[in-house]
N, C-alpha and C positions, 0 to 999 in steps of 0.2 A: 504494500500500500504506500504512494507517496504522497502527501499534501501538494495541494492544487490552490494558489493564490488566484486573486481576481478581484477588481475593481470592490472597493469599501464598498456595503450597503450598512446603513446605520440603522438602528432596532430599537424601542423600549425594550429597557432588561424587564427583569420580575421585581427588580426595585423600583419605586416610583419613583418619576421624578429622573429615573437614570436611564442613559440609554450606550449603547453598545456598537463597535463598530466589528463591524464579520468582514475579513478579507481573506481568506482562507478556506477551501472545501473541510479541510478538520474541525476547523471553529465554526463552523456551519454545524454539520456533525453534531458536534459535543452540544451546542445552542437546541437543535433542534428537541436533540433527547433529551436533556438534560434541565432546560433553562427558559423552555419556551413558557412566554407568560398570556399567549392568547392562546385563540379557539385552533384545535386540533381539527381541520376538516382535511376535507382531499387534497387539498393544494396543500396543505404540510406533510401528509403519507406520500405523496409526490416527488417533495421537495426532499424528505428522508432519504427516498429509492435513487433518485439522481445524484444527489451529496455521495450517496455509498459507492455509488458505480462508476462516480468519480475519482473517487479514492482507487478503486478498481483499475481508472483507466479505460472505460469501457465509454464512458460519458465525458464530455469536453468541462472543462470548469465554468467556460462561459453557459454553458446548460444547466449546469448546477447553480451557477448566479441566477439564473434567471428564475427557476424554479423557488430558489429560495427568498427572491425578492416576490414572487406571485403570492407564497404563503405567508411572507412577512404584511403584504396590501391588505389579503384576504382577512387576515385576523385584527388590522387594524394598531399593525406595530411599528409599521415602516416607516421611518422619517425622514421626510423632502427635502432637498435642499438645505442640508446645515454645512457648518465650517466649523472644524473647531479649532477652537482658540488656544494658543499655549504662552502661558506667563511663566 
């Protein structure tokens, strides 16, 4: 299995108030199963099965971005347009 980087998509964590940046097929992964704070529908069983099969190799990362930015929309986690800021 090798980790598979790709374009940031930013997330509300399951902290309020906090949100999280996924650049990575692993940290996708670990988010999905792990740490997801919305709704579980098919677009996150989706997003699951692409993150995996990209770990595999079998699926591009930019398919696994995608899948996981549909499930991140879906559940209502996904954050537009920010920048962050470092002091």
């Amino acid at each position: 299995m090798e980790n598979v980087y790709f374009k940031s998509v930013t997330v509300e964590s399951a902290y309020p108030g906090k949100r999280q940046n996924i650049s990575s097929v692993g940290t996708a992964v670990e988010f999905l199963l792990n740490e997801w704070p919305g709704k579980r529908g098919k677009l996150h069983g989706l997003a699951r099965q692409a993150c995996l099969e990209a770990l595999d190799g079998t699926v591009s990362g930019d398919m696994a971005r995608s899948a996981f930015l549909e499930a991140a929309t879906e559940a209502n986690i996904y954050v537009e347009n920010t920048s962050w800021v470092h002091y």
